[in-house]
VOGUFI-622809 format. One line per field, with one value per residue (C-alpha): residue number from 1; x, y, z; residue in three letters. Coordinates in Angstrom, 2 decimals, decimal comma, m for minus. Layout:
% VOGUFI-622809
nupa [NUM / ...] .
px [X / ...] .
py [Y / ...] .
pz [Z / ...] .
kolvex [ALA / ...] .
% end
This chain:
% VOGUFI-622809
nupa [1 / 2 / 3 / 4 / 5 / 6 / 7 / 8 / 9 / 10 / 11 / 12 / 13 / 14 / 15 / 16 / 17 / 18 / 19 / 20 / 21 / 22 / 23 / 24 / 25 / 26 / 27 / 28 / 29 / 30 / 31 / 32 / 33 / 34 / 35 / 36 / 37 / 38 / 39 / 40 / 41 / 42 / 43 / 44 / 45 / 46 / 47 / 48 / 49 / 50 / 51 / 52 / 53 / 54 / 55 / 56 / 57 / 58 / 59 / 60 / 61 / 62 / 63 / 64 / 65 / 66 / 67 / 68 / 69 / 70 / 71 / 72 / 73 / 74 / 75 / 76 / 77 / 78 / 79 / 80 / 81 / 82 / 83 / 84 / 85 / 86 / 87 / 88 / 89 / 90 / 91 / 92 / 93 / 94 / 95 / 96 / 97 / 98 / 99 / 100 / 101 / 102 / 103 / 104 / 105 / 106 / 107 / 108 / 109 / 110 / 111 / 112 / 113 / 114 / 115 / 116 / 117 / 118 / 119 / 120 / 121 / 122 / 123 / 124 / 125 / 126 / 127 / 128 / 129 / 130 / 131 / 132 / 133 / 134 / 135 / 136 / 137 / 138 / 139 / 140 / 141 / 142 / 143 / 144 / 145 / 146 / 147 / 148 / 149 / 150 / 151 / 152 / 153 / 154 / 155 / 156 / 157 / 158 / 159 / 160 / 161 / 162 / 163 / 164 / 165 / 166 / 167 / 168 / 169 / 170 / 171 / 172 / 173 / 174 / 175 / 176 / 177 / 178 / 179 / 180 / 181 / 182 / 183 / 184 / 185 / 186 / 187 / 188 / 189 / 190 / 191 / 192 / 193 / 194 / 195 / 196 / 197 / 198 / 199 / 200 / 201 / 202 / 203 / 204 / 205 / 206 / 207 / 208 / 209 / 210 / 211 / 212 / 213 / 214 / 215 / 216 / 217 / 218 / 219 / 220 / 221 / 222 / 223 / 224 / 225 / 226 / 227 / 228 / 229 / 230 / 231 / 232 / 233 / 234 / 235 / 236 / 237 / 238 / 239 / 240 / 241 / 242 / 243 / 244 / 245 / 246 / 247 / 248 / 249 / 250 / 251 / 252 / 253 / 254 / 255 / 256 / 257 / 258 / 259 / 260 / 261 / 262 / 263 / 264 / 265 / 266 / 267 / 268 / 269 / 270 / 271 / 272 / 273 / 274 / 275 / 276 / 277 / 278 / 279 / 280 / 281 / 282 / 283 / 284 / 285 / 286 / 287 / 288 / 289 / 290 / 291 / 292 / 293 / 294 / 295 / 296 / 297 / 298 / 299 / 300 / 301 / 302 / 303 / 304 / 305 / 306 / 307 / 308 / 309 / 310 / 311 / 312 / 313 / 314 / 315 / 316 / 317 / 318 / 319 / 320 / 321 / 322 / 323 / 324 / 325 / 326 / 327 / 328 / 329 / 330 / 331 / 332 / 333 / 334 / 335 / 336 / 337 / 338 / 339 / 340 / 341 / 342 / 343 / 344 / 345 / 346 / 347 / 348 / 349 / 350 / 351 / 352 / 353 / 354 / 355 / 356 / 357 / 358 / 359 / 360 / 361 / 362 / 363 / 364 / 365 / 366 / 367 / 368 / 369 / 370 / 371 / 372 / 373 / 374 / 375 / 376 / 377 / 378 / 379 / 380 / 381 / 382 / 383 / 384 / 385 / 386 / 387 / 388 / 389 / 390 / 391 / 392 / 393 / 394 / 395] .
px [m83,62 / m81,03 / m80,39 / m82,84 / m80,37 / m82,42 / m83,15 / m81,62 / m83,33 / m85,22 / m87,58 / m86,55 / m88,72 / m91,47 / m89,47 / m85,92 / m88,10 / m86,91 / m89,74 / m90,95 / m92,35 / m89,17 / m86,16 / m85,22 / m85,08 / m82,18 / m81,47 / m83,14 / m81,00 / m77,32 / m79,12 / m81,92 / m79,15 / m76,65 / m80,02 / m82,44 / m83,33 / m84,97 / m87,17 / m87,84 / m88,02 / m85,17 / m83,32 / m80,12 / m76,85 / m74,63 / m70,97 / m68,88 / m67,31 / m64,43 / m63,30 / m62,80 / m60,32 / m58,10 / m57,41 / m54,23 / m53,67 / m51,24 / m53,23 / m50,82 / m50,93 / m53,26 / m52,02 / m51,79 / m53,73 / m55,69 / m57,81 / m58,53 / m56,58 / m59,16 / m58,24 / m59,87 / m61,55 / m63,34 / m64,05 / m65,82 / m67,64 / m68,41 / m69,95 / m71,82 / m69,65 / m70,60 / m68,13 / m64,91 / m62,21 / m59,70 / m57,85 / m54,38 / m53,16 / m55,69 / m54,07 / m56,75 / m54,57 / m57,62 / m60,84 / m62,91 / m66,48 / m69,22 / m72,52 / m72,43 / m70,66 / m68,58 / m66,36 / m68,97 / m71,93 / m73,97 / m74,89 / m77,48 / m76,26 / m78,87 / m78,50 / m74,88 / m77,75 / m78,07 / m74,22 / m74,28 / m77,16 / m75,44 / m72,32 / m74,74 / m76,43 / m72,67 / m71,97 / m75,24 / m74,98 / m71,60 / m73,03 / m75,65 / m78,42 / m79,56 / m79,88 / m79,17 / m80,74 / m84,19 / m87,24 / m88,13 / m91,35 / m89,17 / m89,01 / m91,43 / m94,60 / m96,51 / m95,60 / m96,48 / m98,83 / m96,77 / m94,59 / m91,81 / m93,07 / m90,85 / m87,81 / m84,92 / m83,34 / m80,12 / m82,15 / m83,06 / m79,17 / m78,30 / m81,61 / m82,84 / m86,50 / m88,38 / m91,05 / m92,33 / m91,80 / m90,57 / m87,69 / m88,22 / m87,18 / m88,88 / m92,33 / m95,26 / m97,45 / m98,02 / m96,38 / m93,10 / m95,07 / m96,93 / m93,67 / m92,29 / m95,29 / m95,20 / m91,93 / m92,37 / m90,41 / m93,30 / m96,16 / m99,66 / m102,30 / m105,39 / m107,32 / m104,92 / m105,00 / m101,05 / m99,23 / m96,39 / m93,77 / m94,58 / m98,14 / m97,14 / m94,96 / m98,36 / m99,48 / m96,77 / m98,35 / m97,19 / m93,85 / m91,71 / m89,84 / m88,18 / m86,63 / m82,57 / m81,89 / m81,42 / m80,30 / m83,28 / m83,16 / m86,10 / m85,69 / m87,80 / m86,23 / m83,69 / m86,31 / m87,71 / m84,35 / m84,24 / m87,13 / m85,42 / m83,02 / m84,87 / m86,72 / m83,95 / m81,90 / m84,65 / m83,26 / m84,40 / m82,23 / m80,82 / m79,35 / m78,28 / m76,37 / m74,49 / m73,77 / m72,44 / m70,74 / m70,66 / m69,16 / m66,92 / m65,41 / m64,57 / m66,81 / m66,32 / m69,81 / m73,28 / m74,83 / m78,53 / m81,47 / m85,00 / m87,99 / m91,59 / m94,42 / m94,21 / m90,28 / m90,10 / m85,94 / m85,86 / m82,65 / m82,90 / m82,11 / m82,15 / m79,44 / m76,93 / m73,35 / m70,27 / m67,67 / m64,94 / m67,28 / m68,33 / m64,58 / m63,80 / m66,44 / m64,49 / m60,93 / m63,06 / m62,88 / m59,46 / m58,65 / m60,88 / m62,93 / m60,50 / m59,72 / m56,68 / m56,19 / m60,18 / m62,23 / m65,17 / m66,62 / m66,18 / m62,83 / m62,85 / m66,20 / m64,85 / m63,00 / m66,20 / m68,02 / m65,18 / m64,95 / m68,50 / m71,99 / m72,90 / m71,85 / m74,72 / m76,92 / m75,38 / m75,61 / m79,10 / m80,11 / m81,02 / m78,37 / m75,77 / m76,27 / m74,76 / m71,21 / m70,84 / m68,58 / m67,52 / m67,14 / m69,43 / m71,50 / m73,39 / m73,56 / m74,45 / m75,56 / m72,20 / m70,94 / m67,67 / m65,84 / m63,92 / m60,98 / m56,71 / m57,26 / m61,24 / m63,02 / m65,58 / m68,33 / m71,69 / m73,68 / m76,12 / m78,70 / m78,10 / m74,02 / m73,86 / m70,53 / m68,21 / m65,02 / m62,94 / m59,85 / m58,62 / m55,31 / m54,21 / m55,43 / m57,67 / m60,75 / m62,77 / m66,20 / m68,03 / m71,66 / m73,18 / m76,62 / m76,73 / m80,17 / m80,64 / m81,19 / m79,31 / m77,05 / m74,79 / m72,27 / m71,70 / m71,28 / m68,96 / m67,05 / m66,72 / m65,37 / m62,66 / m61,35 / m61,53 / m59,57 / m57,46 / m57,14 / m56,76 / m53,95 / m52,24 / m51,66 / m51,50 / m49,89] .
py [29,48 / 32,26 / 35,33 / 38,16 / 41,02 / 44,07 / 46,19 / 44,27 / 44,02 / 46,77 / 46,52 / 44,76 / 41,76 / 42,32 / 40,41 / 42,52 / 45,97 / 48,29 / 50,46 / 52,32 / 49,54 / 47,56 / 49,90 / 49,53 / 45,52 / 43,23 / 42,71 / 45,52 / 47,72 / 47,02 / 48,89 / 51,59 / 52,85 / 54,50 / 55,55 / 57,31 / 59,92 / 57,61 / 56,79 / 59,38 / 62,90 / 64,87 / 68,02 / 68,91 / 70,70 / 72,15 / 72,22 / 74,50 / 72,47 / 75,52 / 74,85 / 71,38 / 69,90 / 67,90 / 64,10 / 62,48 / 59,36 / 57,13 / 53,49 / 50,86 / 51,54 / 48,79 / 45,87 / 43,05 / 44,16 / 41,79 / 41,30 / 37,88 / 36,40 / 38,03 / 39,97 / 43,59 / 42,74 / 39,48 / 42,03 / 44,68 / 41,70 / 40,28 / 43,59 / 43,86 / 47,52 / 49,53 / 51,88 / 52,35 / 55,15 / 55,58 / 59,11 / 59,19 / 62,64 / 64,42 / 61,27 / 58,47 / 55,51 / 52,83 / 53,11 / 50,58 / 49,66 / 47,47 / 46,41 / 48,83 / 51,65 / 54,00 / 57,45 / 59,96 / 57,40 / 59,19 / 57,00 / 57,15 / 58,16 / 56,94 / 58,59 / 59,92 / 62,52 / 63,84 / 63,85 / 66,20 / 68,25 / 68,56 / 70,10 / 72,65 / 73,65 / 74,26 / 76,89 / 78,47 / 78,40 / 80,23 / 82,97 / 83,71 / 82,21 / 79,44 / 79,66 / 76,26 / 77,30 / 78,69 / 76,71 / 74,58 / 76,50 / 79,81 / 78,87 / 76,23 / 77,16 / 75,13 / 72,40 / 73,66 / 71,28 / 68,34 / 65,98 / 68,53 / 71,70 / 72,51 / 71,07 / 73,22 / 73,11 / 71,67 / 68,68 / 68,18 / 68,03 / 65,61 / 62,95 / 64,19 / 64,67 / 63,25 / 61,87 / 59,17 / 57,29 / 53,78 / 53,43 / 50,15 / 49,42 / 46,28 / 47,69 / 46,87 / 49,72 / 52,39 / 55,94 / 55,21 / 53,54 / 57,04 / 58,47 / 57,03 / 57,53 / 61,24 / 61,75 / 59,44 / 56,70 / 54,18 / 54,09 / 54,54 / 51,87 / 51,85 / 55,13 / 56,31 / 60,27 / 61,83 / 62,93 / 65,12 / 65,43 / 68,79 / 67,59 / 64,41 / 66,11 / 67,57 / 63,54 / 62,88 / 64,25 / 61,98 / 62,63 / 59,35 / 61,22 / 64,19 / 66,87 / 66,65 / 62,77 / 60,03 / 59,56 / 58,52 / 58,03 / 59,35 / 60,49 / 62,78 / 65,21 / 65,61 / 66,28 / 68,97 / 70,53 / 71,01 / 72,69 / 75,14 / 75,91 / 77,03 / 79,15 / 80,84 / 81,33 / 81,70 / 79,52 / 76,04 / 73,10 / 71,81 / 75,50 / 75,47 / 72,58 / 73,74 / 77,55 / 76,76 / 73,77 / 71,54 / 74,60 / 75,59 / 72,26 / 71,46 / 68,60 / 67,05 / 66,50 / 67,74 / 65,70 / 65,34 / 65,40 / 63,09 / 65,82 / 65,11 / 65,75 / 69,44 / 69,79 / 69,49 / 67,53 / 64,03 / 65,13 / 62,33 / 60,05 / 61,33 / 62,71 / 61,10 / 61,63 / 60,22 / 58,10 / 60,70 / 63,81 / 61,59 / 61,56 / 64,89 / 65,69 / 63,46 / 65,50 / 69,02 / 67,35 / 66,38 / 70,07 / 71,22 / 72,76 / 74,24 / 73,37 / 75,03 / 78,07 / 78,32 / 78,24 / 76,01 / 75,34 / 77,32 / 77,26 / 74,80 / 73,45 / 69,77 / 69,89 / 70,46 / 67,29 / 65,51 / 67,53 / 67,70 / 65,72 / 63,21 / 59,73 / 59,10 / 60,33 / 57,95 / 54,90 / 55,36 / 55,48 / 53,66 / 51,80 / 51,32 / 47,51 / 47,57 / 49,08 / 47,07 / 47,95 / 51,12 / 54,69 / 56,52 / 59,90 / 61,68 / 65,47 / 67,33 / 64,59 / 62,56 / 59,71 / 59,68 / 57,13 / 58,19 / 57,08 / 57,89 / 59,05 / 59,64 / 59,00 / 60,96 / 59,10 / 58,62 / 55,40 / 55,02 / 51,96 / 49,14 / 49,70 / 53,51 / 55,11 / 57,82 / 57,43 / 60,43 / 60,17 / 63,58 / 62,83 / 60,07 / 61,90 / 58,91 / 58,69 / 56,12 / 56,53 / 53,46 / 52,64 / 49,40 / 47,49 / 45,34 / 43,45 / 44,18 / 47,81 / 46,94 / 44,09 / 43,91 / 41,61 / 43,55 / 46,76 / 45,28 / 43,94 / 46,88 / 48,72 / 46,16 / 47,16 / 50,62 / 50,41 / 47,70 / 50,48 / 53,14 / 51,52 / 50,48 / 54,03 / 56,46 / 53,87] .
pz [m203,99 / m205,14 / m202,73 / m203,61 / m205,90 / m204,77 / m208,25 / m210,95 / m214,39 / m215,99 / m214,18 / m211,35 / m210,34 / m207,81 / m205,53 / m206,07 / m206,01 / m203,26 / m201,69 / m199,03 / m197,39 / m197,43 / m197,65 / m194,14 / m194,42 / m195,74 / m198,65 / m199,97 / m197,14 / m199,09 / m202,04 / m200,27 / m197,99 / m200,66 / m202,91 / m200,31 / m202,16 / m204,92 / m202,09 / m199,89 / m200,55 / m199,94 / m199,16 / m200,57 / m198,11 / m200,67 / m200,97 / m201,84 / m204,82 / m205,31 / m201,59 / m200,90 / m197,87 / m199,76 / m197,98 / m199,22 / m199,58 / m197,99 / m197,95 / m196,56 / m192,87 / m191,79 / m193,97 / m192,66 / m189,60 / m187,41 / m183,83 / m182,67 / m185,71 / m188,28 / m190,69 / m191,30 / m194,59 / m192,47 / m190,03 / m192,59 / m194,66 / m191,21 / m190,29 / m194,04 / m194,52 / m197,35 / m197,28 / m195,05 / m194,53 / m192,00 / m191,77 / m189,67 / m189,17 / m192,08 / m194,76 / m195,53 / m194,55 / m195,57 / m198,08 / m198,97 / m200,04 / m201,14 / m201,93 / m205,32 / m203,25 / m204,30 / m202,99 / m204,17 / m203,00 / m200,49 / m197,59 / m194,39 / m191,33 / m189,56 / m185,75 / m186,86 / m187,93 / m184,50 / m184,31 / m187,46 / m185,60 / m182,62 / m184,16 / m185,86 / m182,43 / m180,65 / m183,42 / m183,53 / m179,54 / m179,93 / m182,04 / m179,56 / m182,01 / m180,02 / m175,93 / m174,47 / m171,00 / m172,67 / m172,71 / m175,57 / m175,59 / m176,43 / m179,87 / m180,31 / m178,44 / m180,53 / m177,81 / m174,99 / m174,34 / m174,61 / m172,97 / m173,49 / m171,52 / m169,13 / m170,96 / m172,03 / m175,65 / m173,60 / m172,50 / m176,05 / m176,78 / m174,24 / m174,46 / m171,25 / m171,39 / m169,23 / m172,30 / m172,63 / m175,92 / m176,45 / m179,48 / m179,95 / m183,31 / m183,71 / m183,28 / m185,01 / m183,79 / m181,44 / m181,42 / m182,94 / m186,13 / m186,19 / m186,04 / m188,97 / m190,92 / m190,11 / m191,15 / m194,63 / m193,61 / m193,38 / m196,12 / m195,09 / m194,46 / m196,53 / m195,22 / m193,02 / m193,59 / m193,88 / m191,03 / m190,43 / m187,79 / m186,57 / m185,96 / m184,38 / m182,17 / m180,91 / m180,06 / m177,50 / m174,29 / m171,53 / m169,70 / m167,58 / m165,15 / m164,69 / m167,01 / m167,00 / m165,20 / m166,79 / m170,70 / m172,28 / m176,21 / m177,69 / m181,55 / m181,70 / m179,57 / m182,36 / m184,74 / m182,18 / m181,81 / m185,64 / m185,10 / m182,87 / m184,76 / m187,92 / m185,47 / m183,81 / m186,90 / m189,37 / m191,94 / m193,20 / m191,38 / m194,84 / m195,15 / m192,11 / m192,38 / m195,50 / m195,01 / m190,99 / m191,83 / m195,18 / m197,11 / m194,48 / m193,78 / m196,85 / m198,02 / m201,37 / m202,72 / m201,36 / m198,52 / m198,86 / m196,03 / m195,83 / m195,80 / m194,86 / m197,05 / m195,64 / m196,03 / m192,10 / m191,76 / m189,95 / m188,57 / m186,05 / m188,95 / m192,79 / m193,41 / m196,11 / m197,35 / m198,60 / m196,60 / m196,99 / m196,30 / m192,87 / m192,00 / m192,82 / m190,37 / m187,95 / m188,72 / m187,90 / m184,44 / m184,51 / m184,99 / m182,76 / m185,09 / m187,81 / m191,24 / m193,15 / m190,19 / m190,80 / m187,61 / m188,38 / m184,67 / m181,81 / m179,49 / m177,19 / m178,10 / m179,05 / m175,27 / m173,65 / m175,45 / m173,82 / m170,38 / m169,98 / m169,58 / m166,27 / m166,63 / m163,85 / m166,17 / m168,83 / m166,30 / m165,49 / m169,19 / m171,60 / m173,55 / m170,83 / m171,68 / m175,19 / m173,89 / m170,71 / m168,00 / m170,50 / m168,86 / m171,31 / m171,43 / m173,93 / m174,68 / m177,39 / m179,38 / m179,39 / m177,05 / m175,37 / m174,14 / m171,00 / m170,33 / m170,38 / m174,43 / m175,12 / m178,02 / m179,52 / m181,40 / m183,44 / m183,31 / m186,14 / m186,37 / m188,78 / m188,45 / m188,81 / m187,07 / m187,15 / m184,40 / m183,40 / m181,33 / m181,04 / m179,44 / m181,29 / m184,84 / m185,56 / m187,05 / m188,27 / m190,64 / m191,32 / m193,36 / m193,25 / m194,16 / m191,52 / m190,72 / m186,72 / m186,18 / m183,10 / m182,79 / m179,60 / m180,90 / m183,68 / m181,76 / m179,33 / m182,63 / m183,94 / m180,69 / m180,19 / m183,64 / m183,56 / m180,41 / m182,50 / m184,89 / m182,95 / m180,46 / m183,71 / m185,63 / m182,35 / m179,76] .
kolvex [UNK / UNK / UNK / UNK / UNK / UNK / UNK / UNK / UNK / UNK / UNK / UNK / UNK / UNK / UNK / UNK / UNK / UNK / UNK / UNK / UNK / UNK / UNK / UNK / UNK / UNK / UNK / UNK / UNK / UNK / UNK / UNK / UNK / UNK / UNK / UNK / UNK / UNK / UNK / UNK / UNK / UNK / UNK / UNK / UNK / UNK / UNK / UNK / UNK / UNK / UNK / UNK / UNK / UNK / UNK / UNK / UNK / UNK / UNK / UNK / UNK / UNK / UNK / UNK / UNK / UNK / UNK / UNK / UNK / UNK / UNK / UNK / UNK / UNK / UNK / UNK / UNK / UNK / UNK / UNK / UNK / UNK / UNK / UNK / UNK / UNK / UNK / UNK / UNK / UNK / UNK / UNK / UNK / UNK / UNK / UNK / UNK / UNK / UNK / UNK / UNK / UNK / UNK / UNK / UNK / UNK / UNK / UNK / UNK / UNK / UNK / UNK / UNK / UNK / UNK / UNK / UNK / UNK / UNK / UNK / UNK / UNK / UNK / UNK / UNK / UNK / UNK / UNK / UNK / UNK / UNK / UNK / UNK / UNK / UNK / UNK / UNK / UNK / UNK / UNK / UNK / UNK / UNK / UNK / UNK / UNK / UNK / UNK / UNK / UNK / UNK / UNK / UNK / UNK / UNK / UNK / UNK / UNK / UNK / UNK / UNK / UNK / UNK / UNK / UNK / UNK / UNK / UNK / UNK / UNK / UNK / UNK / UNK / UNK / UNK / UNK / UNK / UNK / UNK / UNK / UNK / UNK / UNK / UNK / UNK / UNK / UNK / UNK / UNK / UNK / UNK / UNK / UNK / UNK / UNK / UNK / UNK / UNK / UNK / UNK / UNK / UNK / UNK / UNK / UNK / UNK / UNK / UNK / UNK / UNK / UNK / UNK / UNK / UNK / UNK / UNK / UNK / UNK / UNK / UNK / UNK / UNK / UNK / UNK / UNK / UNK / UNK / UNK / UNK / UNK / UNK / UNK / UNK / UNK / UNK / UNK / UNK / UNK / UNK / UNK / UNK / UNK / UNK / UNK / UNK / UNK / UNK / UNK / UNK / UNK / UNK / UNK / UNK / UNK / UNK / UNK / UNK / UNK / UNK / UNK / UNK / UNK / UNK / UNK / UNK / UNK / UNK / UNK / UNK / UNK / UNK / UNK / UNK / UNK / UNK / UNK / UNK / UNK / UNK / UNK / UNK / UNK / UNK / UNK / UNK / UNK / UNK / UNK / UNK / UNK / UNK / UNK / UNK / UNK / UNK / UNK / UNK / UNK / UNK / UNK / UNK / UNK / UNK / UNK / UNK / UNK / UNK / UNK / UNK / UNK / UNK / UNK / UNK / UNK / UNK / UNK / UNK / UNK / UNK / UNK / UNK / UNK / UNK / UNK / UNK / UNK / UNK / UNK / UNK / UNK / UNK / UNK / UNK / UNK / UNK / UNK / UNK / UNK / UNK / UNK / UNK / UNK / UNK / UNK / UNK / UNK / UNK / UNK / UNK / UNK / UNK / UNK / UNK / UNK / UNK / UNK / UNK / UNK / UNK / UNK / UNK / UNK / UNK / UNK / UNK / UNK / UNK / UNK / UNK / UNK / UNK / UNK / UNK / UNK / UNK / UNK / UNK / UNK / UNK / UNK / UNK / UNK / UNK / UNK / UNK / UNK / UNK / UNK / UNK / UNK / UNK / UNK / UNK / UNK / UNK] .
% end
């Protein structure tokens, strides 16, 4: 039997339909990834189309490049890579894509979401907007009944509430099916009655330990903190995102954001751009935070992801295992790798990433549809050729 061609014909077959139910599933992933908003509803973050950060071009620098005598294209077919681009001092030095991809495709980030988030709560912190140190319940009170009371917005940032919630991503039920039904991700059953995510956030009573230890992954904190931040700045998170940051940076083409049936953001997860809008994002950190002489994110902000967060925190948490032996911490919804020359990065199910290595001017934005919303091999694949990559441009 032939390999399933999600949405060809008019109409596609029943068994080549992409839907709700099955977006999230290869094959119908390598299709449903780059065309979310047909599926979901959505938000838009606008550019500013009369201001964009122009990326030269000078493709050439990793011919002929290879790790363990494979090639980079066996690598990125390997790794099912929808769309590639590698920036060496602000020039794109290698662009590719696939699966019906193209340079103005918008993609999922997946959890690069919270990366994107995170940025957005360092400026409004900066501004005096958003108080790290203040209880969650400052702005949100609406939880104060919940496994978050007692939790401070910073906790939120670094995955350090003490909640209890299992991410297992190969659930069948319990509160992280809920979840996705809430925030329109999942369809209903027959008779289930719709959800939201600020009412499910209301369902998660039980806490697992203490406030600020360990790193525990739990995505709806990230959807909380978007919360936050609408109510300390008064503006809807999709604005957000484009007046502090899209416009200002530069990015090509509007990004776009999954909504619930209320317009509440799944900024854990939904939001969606291009490949080149994902790296510019990454060269913002290069500069620490400028663009063109522009200040984009507050001095010194990008040293203190590196400088800061508790790598005992990191190595009591919850996905030590898939970067063995690595010196890592998280803060402010990125993950650094310590080390002589750290990197700065975003991890995204299903082969979502965005590398940043500041010193060495690298970075390196990469969309896949891979099957396993987790898949150790591929991750530690993938970090042996960024370093590959990185080691080969910077030295």
């Amino acid at each position: 039997m032939p390999p399933i061609a999600p949405m060809t014909g008019f109409p596609p077959a029943p068994a080549a339909q992409v839907s709700l139910a099955n977006w999230r599933t290869a094959p119908f992933n390598a299709w449903a990834f780059h065309h979310v908003r047909e599926i979901v509803p959505s938000a838009e973050i606008d550019n500013a189309a009369d201001d964009v950060w122009t990326l030269p071009a000078a493709e050439g620098a990793l011919d002929g490049l290879s790790h363990g005598g494979a090639l980079l294209d066996t690598f990125l077919a390997e790794t099912q890579t929808d769309g590639f681009v590698v920036l060496h001092r602000g020039r794109i030095v290698a662009e590719s894509y696939g699966n019906g991809m193209h340079a103005r495709s918008q993609h999922i980030l997946m959890s690069v979401s919270k990366s994107v988030l995170g940025t957005l709560a360092g400026i409004l912190a900066a501004s005096g907007t958003l108080d790290p140190q203040a209880p969650v319940t400052h702005y949100v009170p609406e939880v104060a009944a919940t496994a978050w009371r007692g939790a401070r917005v910073c906790d939120l940032l670094d995955m350090r509430v003490g909640i209890r919630f299992d991410e297992n991503y190969e659930a069948v039920s319990g509160a992280i099916i809920a979840y996705r039904k809430a925030q329109g991700w999942n369809p209903l059953e027959p008779g289930e009655q719709a959800s939201d995510l600020r009412s499910f956030f209301g369902t998660l009573e039980e806490t697992d330990g203490p406030h600020a230890g360990r790193f525990h992954y739990v995505s709806p904190n990230t959807d909380l903190l978007g919360w936050v931040m609408e109510r300390a700045s008064g503006v809807r998170y999709a604005d957000l995102a484009s007046r502090l940051l899209w416009q200002k940076m530069g990015a090509e083409c509007p990004a776009s954001i999954t909504v619930d049936r209320l317009g509440a953001p799944r900024c854990a997860g939904g939001m969606c751009t291009t490949t080149r809008d994902l790296a510019r994002l990454g060269e913002l950190l290069v500069r620490d935070g400028s663009r063109d002489g522009r200040r984009v994110l507050p001095a010194g902000w990008v040293g203190g992801l590196i400088a800061n967060g508790e790598r005992a925190a990191w190595d009591k948490g919850d996905f030590a295992g898939l970067f063995p032996g690595q010196p890592l911490h998280y803060r402010s919804k990125w993950y650094i790798a310590q080390g002589k020359r750290p990197m700065i990065f975003g991890l995204g199910v299903n082969g979502q990433n965005l590398f940043v290595d500041p010193e060495g001017e690298v970075v390196i934005a990469k969309f896949s549809s891979q099957a396993a919303a987790l898949d150790p091999a591929r991750i530690t694949r993938t970090m042996q050729w960024v370093e590959t990559i990185r080691t080969h441009l910077a030295g």
